[in-house]
MIKE-494860 format. One record per residue (C-alpha): x, y, z; residue number from 1; residue in three letters. Coordinates in Angstrom, 2 decimals, decimal comma, always signed. Each point is the difference from the previous one (the first is absolute). Layout:
<vobas>
<voba X="X" Y="Y" Z="Z" n="NUM" res="ALA"/>
...
</vobas>
This chain:
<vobas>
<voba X="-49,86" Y="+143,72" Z="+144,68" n="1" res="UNK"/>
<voba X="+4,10" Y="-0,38" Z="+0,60" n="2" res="UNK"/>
<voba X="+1,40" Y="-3,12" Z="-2,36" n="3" res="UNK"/>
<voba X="+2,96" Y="-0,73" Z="-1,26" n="4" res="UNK"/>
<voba X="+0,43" Y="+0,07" Z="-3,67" n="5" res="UNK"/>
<voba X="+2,13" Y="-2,36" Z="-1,80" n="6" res="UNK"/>
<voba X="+0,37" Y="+0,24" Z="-4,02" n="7" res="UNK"/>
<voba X="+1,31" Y="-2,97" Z="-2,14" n="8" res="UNK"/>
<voba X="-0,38" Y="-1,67" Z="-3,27" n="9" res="UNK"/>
<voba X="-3,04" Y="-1,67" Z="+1,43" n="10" res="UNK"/>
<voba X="-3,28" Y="+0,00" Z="-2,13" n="11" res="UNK"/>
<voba X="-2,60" Y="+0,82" Z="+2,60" n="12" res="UNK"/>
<voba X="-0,32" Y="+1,87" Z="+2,99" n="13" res="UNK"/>
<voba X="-0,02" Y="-1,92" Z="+3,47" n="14" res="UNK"/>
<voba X="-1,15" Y="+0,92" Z="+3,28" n="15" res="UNK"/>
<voba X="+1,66" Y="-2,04" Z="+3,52" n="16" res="UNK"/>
<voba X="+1,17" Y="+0,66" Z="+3,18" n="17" res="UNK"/>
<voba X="+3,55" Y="-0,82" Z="+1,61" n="18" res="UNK"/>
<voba X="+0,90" Y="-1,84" Z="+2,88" n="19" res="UNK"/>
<voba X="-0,09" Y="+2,96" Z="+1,94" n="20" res="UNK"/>
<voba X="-3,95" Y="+0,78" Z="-1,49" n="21" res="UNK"/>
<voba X="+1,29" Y="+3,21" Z="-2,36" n="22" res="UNK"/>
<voba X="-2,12" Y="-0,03" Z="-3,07" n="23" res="UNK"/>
<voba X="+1,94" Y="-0,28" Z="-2,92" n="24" res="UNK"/>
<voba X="-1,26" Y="+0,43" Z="-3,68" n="25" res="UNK"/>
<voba X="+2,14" Y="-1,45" Z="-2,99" n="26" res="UNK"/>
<voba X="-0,45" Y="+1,44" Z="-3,40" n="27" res="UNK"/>
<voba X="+1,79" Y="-0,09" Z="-3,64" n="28" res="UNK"/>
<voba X="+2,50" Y="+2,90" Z="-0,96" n="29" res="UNK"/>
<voba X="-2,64" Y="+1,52" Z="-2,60" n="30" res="UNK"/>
<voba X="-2,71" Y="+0,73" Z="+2,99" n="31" res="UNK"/>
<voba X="-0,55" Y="+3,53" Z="+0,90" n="32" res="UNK"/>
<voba X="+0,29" Y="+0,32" Z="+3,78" n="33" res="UNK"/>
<voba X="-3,56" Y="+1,74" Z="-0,49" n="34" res="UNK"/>
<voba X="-1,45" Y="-2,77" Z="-1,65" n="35" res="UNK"/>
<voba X="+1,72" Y="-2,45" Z="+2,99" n="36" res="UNK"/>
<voba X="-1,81" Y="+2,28" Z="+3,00" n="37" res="UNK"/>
<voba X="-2,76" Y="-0,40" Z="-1,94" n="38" res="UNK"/>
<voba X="+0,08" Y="-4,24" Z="+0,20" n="39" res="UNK"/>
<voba X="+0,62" Y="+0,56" Z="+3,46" n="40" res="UNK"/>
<voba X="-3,08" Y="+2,11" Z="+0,67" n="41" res="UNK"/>
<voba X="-1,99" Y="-2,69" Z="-1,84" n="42" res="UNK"/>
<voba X="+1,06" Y="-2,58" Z="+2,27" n="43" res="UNK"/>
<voba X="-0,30" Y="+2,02" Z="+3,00" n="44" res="UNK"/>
<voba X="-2,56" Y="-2,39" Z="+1,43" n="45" res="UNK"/>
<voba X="+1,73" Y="-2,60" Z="-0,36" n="46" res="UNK"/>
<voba X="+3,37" Y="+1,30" Z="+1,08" n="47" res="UNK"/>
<voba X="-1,92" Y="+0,91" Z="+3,41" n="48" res="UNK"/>
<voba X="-1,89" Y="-3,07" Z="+0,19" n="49" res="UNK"/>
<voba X="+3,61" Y="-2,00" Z="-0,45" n="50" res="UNK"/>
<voba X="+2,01" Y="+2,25" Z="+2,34" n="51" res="UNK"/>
<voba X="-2,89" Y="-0,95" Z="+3,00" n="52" res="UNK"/>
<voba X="+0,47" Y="-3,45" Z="-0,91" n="53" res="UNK"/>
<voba X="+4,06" Y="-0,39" Z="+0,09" n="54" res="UNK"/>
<voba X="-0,54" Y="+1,95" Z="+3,33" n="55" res="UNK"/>
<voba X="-2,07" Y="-2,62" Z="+1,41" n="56" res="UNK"/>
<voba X="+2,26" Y="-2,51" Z="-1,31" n="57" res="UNK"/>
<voba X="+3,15" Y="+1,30" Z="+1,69" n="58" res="UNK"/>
<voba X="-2,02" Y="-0,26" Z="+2,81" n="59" res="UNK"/>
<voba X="-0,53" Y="-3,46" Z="-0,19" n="60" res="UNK"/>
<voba X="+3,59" Y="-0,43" Z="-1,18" n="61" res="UNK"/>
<voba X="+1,16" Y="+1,03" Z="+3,39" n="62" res="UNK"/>
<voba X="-1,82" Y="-2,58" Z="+1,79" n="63" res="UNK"/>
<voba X="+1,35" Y="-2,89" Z="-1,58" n="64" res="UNK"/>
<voba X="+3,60" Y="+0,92" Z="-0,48" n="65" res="UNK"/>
<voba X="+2,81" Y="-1,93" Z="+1,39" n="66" res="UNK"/>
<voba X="+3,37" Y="+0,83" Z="+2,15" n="67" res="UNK"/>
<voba X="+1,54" Y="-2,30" Z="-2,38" n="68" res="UNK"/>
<voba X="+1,72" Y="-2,18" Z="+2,89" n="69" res="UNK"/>
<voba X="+0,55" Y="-3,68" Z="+0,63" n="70" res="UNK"/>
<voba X="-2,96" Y="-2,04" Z="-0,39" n="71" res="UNK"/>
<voba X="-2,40" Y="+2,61" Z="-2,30" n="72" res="UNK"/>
<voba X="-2,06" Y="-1,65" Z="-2,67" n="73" res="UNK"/>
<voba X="+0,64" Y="+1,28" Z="-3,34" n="74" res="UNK"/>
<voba X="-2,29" Y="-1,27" Z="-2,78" n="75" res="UNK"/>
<voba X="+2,24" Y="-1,06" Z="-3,32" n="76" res="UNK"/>
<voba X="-2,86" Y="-1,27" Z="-2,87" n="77" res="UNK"/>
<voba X="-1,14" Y="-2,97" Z="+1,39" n="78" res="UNK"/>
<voba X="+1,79" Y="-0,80" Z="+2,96" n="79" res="UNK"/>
<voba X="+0,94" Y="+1,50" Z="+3,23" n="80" res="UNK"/>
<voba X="+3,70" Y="+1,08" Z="+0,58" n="81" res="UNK"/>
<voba X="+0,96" Y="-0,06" Z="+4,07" n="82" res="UNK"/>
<voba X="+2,78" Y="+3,33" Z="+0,10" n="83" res="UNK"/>
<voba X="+3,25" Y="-1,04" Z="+1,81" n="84" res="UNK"/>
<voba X="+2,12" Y="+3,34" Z="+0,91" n="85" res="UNK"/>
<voba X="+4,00" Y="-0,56" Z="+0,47" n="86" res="UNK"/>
<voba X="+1,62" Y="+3,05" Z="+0,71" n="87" res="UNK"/>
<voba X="+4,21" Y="-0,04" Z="-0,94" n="88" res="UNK"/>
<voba X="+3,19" Y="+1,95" Z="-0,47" n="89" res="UNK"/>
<voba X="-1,02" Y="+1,45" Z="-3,61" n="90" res="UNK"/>
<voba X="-1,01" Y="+3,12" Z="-1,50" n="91" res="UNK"/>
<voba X="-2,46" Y="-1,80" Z="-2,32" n="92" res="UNK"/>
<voba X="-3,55" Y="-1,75" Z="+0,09" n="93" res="UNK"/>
<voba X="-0,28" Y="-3,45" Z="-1,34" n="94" res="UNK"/>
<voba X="-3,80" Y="-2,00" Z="-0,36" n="95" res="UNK"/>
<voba X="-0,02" Y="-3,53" Z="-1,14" n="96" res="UNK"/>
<voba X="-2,82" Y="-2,51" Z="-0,18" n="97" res="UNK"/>
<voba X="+0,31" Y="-3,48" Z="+1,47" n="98" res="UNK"/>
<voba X="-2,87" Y="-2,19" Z="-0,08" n="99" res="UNK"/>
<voba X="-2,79" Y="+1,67" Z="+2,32" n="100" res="UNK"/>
<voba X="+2,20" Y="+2,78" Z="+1,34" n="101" res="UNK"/>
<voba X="+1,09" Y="+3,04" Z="-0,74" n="102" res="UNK"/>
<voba X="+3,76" Y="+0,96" Z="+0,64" n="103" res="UNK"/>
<voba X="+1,07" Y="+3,38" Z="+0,62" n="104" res="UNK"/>
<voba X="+3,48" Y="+0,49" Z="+0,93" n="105" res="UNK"/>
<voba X="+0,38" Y="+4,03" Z="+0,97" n="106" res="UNK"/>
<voba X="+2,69" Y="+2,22" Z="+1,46" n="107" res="UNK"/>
<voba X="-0,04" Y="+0,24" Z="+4,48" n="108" res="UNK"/>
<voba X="-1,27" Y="+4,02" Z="-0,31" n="109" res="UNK"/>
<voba X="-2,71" Y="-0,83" Z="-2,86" n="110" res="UNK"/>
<voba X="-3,26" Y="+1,17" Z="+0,89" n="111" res="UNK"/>
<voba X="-3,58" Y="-0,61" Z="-1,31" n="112" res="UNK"/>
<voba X="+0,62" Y="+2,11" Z="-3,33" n="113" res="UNK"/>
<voba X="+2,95" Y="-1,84" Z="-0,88" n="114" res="UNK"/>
<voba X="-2,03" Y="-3,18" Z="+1,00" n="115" res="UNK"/>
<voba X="-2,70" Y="+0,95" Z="-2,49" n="116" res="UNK"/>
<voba X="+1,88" Y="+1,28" Z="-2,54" n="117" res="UNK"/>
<voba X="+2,32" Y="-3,35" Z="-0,20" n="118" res="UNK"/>
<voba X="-3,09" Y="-1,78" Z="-0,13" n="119" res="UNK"/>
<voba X="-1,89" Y="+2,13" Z="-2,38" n="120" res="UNK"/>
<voba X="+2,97" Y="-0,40" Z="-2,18" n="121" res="UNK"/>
<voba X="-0,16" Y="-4,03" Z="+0,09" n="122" res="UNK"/>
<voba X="-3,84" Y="+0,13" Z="-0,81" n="123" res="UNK"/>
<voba X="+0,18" Y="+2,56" Z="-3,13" n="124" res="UNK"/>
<voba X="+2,94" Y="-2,52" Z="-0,95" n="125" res="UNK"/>
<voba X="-2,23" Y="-3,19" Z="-0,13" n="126" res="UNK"/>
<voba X="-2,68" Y="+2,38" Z="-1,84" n="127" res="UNK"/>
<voba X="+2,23" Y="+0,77" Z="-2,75" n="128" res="UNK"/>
<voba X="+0,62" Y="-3,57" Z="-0,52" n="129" res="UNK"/>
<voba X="-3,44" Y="-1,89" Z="+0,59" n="130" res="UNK"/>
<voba X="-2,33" Y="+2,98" Z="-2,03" n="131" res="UNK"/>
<voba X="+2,43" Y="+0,06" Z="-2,66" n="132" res="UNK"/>
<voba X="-0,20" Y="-3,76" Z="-0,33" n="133" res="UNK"/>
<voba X="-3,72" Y="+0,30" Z="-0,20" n="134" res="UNK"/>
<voba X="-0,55" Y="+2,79" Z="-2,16" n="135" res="UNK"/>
<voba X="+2,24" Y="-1,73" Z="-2,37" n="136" res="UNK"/>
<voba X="-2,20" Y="-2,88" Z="+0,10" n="137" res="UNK"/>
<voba X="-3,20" Y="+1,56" Z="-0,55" n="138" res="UNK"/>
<voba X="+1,21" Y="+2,49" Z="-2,50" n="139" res="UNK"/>
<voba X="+0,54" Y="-3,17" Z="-2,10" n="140" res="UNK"/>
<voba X="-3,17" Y="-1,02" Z="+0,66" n="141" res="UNK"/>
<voba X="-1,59" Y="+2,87" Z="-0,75" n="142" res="UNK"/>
<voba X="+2,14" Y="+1,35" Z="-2,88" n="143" res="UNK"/>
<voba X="+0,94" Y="+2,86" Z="+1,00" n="144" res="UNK"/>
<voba X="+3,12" Y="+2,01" Z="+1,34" n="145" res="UNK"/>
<voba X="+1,61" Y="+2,42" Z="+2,41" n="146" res="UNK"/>
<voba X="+2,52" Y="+1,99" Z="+0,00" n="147" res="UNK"/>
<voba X="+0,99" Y="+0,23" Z="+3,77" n="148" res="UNK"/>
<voba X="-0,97" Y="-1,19" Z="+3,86" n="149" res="UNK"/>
<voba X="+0,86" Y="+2,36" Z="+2,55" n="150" res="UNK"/>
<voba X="-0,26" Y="-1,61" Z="+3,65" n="151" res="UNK"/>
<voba X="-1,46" Y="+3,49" Z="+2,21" n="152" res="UNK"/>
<voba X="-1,65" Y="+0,35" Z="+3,15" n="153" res="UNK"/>
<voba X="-2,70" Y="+1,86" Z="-1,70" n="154" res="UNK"/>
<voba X="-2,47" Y="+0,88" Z="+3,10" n="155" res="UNK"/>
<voba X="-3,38" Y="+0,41" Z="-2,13" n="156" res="UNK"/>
<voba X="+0,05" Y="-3,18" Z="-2,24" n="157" res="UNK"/>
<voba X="+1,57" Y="-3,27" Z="-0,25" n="158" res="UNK"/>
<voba X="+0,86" Y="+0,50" Z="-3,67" n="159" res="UNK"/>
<voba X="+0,10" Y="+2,39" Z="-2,76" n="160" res="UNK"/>
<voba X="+0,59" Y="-0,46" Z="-3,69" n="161" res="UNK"/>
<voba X="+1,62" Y="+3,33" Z="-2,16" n="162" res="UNK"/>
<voba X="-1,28" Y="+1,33" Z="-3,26" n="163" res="UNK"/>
<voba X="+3,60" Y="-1,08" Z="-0,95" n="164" res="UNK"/>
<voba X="-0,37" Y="-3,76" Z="+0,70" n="165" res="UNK"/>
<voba X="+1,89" Y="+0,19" Z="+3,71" n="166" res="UNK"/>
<voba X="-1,69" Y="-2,24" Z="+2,87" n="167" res="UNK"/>
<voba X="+0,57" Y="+0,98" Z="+3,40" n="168" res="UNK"/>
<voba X="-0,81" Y="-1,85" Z="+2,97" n="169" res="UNK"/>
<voba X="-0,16" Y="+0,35" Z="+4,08" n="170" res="UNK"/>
<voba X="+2,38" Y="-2,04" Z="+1,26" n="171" res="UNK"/>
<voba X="-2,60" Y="-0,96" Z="+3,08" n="172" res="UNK"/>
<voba X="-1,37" Y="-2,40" Z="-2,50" n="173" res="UNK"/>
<voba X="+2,23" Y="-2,58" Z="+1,06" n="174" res="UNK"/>
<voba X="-1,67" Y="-0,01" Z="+3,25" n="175" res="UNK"/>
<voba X="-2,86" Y="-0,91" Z="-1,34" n="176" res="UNK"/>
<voba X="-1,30" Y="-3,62" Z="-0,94" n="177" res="UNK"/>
<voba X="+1,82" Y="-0,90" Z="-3,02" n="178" res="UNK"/>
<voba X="-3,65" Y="-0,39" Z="-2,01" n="179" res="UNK"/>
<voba X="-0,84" Y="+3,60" Z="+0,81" n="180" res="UNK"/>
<voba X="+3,69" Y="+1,65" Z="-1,46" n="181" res="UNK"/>
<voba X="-1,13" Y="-1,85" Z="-2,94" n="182" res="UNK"/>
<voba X="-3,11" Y="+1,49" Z="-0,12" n="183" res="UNK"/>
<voba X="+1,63" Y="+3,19" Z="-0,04" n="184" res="UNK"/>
<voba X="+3,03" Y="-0,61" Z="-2,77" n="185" res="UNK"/>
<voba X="-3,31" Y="-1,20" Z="-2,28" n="186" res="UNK"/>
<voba X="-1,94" Y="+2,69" Z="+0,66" n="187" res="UNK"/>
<voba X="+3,02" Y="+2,66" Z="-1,13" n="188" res="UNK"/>
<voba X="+0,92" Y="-2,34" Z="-3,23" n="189" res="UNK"/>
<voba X="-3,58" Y="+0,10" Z="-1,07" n="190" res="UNK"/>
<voba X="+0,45" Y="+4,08" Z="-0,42" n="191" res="UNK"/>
<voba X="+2,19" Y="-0,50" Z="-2,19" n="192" res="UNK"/>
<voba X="-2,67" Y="-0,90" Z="-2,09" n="193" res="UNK"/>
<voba X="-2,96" Y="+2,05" Z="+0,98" n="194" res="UNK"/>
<voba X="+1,59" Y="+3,30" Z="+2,31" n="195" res="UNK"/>
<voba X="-3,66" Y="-0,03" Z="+1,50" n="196" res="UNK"/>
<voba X="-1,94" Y="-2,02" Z="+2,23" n="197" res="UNK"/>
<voba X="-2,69" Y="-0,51" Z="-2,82" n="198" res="UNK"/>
<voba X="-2,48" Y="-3,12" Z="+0,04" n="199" res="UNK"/>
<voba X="+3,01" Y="-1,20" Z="-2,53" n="200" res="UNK"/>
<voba X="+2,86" Y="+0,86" Z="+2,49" n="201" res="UNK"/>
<voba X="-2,20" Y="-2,21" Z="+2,84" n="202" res="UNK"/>
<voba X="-0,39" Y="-3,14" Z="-2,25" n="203" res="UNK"/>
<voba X="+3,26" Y="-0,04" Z="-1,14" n="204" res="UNK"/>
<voba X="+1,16" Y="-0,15" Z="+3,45" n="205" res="UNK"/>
<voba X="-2,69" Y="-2,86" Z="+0,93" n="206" res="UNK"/>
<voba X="+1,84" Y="-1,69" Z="-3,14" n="207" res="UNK"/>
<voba X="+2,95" Y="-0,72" Z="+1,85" n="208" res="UNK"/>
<voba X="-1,14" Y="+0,20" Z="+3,20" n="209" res="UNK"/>
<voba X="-3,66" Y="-1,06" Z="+0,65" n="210" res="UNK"/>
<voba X="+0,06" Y="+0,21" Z="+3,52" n="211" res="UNK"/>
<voba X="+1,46" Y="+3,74" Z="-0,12" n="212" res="UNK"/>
<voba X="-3,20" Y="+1,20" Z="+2,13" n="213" res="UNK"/>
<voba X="+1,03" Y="-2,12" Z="+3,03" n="214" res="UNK"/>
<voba X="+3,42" Y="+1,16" Z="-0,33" n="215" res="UNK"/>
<voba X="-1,27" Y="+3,73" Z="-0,54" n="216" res="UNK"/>
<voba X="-1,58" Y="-0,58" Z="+3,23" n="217" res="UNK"/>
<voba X="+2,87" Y="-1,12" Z="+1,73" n="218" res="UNK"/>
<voba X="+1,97" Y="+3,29" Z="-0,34" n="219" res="UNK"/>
<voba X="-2,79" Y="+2,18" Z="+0,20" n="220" res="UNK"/>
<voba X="-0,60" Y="-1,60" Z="+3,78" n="221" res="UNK"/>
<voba X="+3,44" Y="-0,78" Z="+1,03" n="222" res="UNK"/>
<voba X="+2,11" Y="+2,44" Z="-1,68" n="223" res="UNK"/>
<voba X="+0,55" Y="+2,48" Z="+3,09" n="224" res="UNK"/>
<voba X="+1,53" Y="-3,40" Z="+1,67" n="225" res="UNK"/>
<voba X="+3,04" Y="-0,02" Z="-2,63" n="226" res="UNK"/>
<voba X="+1,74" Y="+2,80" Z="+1,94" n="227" res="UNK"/>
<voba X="+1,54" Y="-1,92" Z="+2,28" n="228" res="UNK"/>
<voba X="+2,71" Y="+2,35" Z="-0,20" n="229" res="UNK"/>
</vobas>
């Protein structure tokens, strides 16, 4: 089984995939490659079982992309952004938010990379802010702290949290209801308690949010529909 092997001052190994579905394993410095293939044999049902499922879900990712042009409905938490395109003499991208639209302002030759990638940058942007605002919150709540949030596009979850304290989160949260990103910034605080999803873990997450099933729900159903692009 081909992976690519990534060693760090992590604690653990990790197992994920990439955007473009290469299987990538994670360990600490002090990890034999040896002991690393044999992790990955371990989890070789699961790494199979996973790789059919991303497949699927690329599938379904392709039907509900957009071209990105004027008039395309792009979720933003909990309302619905109408995307205005101005093309113009200038060799950068701008987006800007006004009320219920969505402004992107784009050089004449820009094409539908550009497009996404201007937009992609705006979203990760308003991640950084809103999830940090919220984890800070709740880690005060909870007592405890991080070390660092990392805004990714990380295609097999919608948030991690590192032996070393670092949260990361998919920036596709923020096109999701505003209750559900929640859900998800609780859920990775929480392991920085228990690094498990132990009957503890669960209750500690129904602590601070006791409607987390419903939520859970949410992205397990609707999750394909936040790659809109």
């Amino acid at each position: 089984m081909q992976y690519q092997l990534i060693k760090s001052k992590r604690k653990t190994i990790a197992i994920s995939f990439d955007r473009g579905g290469n299987l990538v394993v994670k360990a600490p410095w002090f990890v034999s490659d040896r002991e690393v293939e044999r992790f990955v044999q371990s989890k070789e049902e699961w790494i199979l079982a996973t790789a059919k499922r991303l497949a699927m879900q690329e599938k379904k990712k392709e039907a509900v992309r957009l071209q990105l042009v004027n008039g395309d409905q792009l979720p933003f938490l909990d309302e619905h952004l109408t995307l205005s395109v101005f093309r113009e003499e200038s060799s950068r991208c701008r987006v800007k938010k006004a009320g219920d639209r969505l402004l992107l302002f784009v050089p004449y030759e820009a094409d539908y990379e550009i497009r996404r990638m201007a937009i992609e940058k705006w979203y990760r942007k308003m991640a950084a802010q809103w999830i940090r605002e919220r984890a800070m919150l709740y880690a005060g709540m909870m007592q405890v702290s991080f070390s660092e949030i990392h805004i990714k596009d990380q295609r097999s979850r919608w948030g991690s949290c590192s032996g070393l304290s670092n949260l990361n989160f998919s920036f596709r949260l923020m096109l999701a209801p505003a209750a559900v990103a929640e859900y998800v910034v609780i859920h990775e605080l929480c392991h920085l308690r228990y690094m498990d999803h132990s009957q503890n873990f669960w209750q500690m997450v129904e602590a601070f949010c006791p409607d987390y099933k419903v939520r859970k729900k949410w992205l397990a159903e609707h999750g394909n529909e936040l790659y809109l692009f």
